[in-house]
N, C-alpha and C positions, 0 to 999 in steps of 0.2 A: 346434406353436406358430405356424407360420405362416396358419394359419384365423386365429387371434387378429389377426393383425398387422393386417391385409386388413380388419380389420373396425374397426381406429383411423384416425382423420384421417390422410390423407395425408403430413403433413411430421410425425406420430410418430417418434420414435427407438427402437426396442423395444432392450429390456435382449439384449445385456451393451455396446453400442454409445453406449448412452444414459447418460451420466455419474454425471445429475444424482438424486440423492437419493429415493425409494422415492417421499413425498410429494408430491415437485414433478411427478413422471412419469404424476401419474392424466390418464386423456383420456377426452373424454365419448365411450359406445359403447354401442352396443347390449350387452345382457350374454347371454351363452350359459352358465349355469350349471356347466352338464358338461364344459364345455372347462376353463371356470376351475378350477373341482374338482381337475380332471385338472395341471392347469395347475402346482398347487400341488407337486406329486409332483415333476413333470419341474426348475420353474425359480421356486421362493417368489420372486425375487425381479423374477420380469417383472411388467410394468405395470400397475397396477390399472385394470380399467374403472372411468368414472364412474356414479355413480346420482344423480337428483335432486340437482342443483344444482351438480354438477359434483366434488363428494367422495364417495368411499368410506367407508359406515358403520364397517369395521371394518379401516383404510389404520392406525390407530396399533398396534393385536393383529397386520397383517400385517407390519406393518414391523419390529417387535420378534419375529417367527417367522421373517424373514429373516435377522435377527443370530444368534438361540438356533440357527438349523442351523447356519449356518456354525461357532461355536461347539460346537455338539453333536459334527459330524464333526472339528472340531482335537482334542477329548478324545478318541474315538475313537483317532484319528491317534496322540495320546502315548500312549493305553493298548497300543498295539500297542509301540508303543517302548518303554515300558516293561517289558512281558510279554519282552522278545526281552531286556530288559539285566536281568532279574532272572532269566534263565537262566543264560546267560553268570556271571553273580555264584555262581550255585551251583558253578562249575566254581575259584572261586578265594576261595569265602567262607572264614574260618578256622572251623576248630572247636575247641570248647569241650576243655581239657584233661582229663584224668580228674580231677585234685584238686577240677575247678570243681565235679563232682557230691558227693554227700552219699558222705563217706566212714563207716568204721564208727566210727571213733573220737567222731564230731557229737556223738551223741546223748548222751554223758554230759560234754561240755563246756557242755551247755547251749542246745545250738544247735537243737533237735528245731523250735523256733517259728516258725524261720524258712527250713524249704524244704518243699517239695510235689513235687508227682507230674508230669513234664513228660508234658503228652498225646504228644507226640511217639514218644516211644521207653519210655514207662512209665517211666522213671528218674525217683531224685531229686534235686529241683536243688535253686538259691538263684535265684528269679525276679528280673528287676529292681527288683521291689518292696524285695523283702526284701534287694536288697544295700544299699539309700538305707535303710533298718532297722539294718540290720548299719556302714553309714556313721557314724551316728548312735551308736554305741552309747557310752556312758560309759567309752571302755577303761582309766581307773587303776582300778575298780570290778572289772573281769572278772581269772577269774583269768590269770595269768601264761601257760597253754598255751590256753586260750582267746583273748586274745590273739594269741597266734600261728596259730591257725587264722584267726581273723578277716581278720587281715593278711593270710593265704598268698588267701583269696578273693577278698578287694576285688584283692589285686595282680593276680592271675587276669582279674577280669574288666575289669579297665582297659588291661590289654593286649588284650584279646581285641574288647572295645569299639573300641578306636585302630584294630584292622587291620581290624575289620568297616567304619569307618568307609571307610578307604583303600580298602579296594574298591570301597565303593559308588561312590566318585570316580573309580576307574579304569575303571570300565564307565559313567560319567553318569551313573548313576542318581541321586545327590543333587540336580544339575541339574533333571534328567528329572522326579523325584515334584514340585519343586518348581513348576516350570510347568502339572503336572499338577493341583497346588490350586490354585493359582488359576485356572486353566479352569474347573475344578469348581464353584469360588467364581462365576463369573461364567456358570456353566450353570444354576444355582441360583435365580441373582438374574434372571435373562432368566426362568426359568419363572415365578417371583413373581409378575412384571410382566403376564405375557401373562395369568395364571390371574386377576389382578388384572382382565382388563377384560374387562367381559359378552359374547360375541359377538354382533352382531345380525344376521348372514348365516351360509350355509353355510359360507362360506371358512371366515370363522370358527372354528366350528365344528370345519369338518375338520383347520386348523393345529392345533387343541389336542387332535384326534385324535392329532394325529403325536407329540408331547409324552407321549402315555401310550404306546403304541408304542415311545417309545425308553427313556422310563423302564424297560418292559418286557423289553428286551434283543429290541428288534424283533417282525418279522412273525409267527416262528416260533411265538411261546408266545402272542400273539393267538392264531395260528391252533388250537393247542388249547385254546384256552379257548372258541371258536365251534363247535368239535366235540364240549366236552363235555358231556355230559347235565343238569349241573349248573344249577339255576332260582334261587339266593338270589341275592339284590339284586346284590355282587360278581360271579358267574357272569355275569347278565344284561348287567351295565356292560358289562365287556370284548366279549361279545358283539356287542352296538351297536357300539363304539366299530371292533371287527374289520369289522365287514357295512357300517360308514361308509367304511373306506379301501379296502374289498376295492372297493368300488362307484366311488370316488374313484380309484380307479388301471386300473380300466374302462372310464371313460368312454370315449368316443369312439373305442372300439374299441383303446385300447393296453391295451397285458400288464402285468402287475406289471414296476415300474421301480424 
């Protein structure tokens, strides 16, 4: 980065020193393509050079690619958090009593309509579906021991519901998922924006390389999809889109960053 710097006015302030706003910081400079390229890898949110008249054609796509990483890596960030407290939960989740599954006696109370087959463990249950079915049911209508099944279920899974809840409390996690959507929500809405405006340079370009890349769960699965033999339209995209950042994180001679 300090190639870059060397090559702005004098009294420049280069990022992270430099206060002011992504837009206010363009300085007019010579452009070195490769370095910028490269540039975007190492620090989206250093300085844009000027072109012609003193703005950067694509300074509103870079500045909104500087929000969506910082963004992108805080979702990251809670997904780790979260991954680490939905283990922990497994260590104190409750489990479902034997009654909660389909006992022998269901099927001639009437009950055959409202359980399935959990993928889990092959058993069969009473989904949440079917317990807001079973909520619902008409009970002066059912018989008298139907009834009483019905009861023994919902009571079943409303305690089992209340502790499952209390856990997720006792490990964050209800906290946790919930900051986790709205990150989401607002990793969403920054892609809109950025896919919303045309690029008219590399940067460009390469910023909304990065955007499919991370869509992708990273470098990793680019990189087999540029190794695979595979020619349909799809195959090809990722291709480009791999051979653009591999080049992009080359430039100037550095490694992948």
């Amino acid at each position: 980065m300090a190639e870059r710097a060397s090559s702005t006015r004098a009294d420049a302030r280069p990022h992270p020193l430099n206060p002011h706003p992504l837009h206010e910081r363009i300085e007019p400079a010579l452009v070195n393509r490769r370095a910028l390229v490269a540039g975007l890898v190492l620090s989206p949110v250093a300085a844009l050079p000027a072109i012609a008249g003193g703005h950067h054609p694509d300074a509103e796509l870079l500045r909104l690619y500087s929000e969506w990483k910082q963004v992108a890596e805080d979702c990251d960030r809670v997904q780790r958090q979260v991954s680490t407290m939905e283990d922990a939960l497994d260590e104190i989740a409750p489990k479902l009593p034997e009654r909660a599954f389909v006992q022998e006696e269901d099927g001639a109370l009437g009950l055959l309509r409202y359980w399935t087959t959990n993928m889990k463990d092959n058993r069969e249950w009473y989904p949440p579906g079917s317990i807001e079915k079973l909520r619902n049911l008409n009970a002066p209508r059912l018989h008298a021991a139907t009834q009483v099944r019905v009861h023994e279920i919902l009571e079943i899974y409303d305690a089992y519901n209340k502790a499952k809840s209390e856990a997720h409390e006792a490990v964050g996690l209800t906290v946790a998922r919930d900051k986790q959507d709205r990150l989401d929500a607002r990793n969403r809405k920054l892609r809109h924006a950025i896919c919303a405006i045309p690029a008219k340079t590399i940067e460009g370009v390469t910023a909304k390389a990065f955007l499919v890349e991370h869509c992708f769960d990273g470098a990793d699965y680019l990189a087999k999809a540029a190794e695979s033999g595979g020619v349909t339209g799809d195959d090809i995209a990722l291709k480009v889109v791999a051979e653009l950042l591999r080049v992009s994180r080359t430039s100037e001679g550095r490694a992948n960053v």
